[in-house]
Every structure is written in C-alpha cells, then in structure tokens.
N, C-alpha and C positions, 0 to 999 in steps of 0.2 A: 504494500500500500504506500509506502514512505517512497520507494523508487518511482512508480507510475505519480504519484503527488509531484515530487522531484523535476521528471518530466515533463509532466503537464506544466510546470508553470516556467520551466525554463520553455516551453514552446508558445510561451504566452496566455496562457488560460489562466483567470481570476478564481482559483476553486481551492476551499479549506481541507485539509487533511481528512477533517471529522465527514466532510460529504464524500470525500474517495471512498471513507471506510464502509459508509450507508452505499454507497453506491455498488461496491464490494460485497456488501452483504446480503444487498436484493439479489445478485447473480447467481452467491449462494444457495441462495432461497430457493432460486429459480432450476435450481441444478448445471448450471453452466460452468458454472467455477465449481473447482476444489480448494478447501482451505486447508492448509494441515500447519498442525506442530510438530513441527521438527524438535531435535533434540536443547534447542538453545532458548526453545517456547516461544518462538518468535512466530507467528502466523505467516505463512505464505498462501499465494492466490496464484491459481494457477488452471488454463482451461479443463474442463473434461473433454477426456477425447468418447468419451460414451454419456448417455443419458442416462444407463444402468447402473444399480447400483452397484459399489467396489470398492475396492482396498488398492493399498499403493506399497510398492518395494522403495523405498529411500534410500541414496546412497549418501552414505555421511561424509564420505569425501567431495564429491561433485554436485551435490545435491539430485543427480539425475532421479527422476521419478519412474516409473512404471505399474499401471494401472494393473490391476489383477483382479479378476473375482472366479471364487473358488465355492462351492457349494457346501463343503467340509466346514467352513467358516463357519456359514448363513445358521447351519443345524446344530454348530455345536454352541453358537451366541442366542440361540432357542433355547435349547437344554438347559444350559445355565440360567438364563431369566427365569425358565418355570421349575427349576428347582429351588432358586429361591421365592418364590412367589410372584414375581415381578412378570409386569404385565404391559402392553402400549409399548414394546422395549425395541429401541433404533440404536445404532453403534455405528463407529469405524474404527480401521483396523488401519494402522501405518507400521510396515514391515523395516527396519533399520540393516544395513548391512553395508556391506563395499560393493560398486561392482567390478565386473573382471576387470576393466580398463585402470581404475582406482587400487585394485587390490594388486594388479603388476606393477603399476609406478612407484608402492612402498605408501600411499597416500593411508593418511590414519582420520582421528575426530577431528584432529583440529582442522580443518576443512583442505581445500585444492592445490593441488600441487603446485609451486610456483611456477604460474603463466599461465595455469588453466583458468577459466573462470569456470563457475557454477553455470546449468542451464535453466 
C-alpha cells in the first residue's frame, strides 16, 4: 500500500494513504486482491490470478508467491472447526519456505540476494 501511495503521488495524484488502504481493501473484498502477512506482518497486496478460493507458497527470500489450492487443506480446516465446535469458519493458509532459485543462491530470512529485488 505505502509503495503504490508512493507512486501514485510521485505520478501526480492528490490521494491519502488511508484511501489507498480503503481502496485496497474493497478489492479485497471483492476477491481481486490477495492480502497476506508475510513473516515481518507487514500486509502485502497482491492480484489473484484465480477467483477461487486458495492458499499461497511464500518464499522468504524473494518474496515470490505461488497460489495453490489443495483439497486436503479445505477438509482438514472443516474437521478442526467442528471439533471444536466452531461454526460460519473461513481461513487462509500462507505456506513459508525458499524457493529453488533462492534456496541455490544461499538466500536465507533476511530477505534477497544482493541485486535481486522481490516480485
């Protein structure tokens, strides 16, 4: 949100941080965007490339994402709400790891290799 803000008014647009965030959060709403917290709790926004619902593989080096949905998930985030009694019950699931590209360059948490950026 703070980068697209950033943007926006280095491109000339008159717009408050707090309307990026509303504005972020209807797309949310809407299913368009993903939001997740990463390991630092930092919110990222980020398109859906599906309408469906899904989980995401994070890599903690590059931040690359990749979307997943697994049906193992959906049944066993069931079981658990109706064992403990819970009911109306919605989730998401953000997978943390490296990926191969990151996990060859030696890249760790503390984020991208020098000269990579994040995607």
């Amino acid at each position: 949100a703070q980068q697209l803000h950033a943007r926006m008014r280095a491109g000339g647009a008159r717009i408050g941080l707090a309307t990026v965030y509303r504005g972020l959060q209807a797309l949310v709403h809407a299913g368009a965007v993903d939001v997740l917290r990463i390991e630092d709790n930092e919110a990222r926004y980020r398109l859906c490339a599906t309408s469906e619902h899904h989980h995401h593989l994070v890599c903690r080096g590059c931040g690359r994402v990749e979307e997943i949905a697994e049906a193992s998930i959906e049944h066993w985030a069931a079981a658990e709400a109706a064992r403990f009694g819970f009911t109306d019950v919605s989730h998401t699931v953000e997978v943390m790891g490296l990926c191969p590209q990151c996990r060859a360059e030696g890249c760790d948490r503390a984020g991208p290799p020098s000269g990579r950026t994040s995607r």
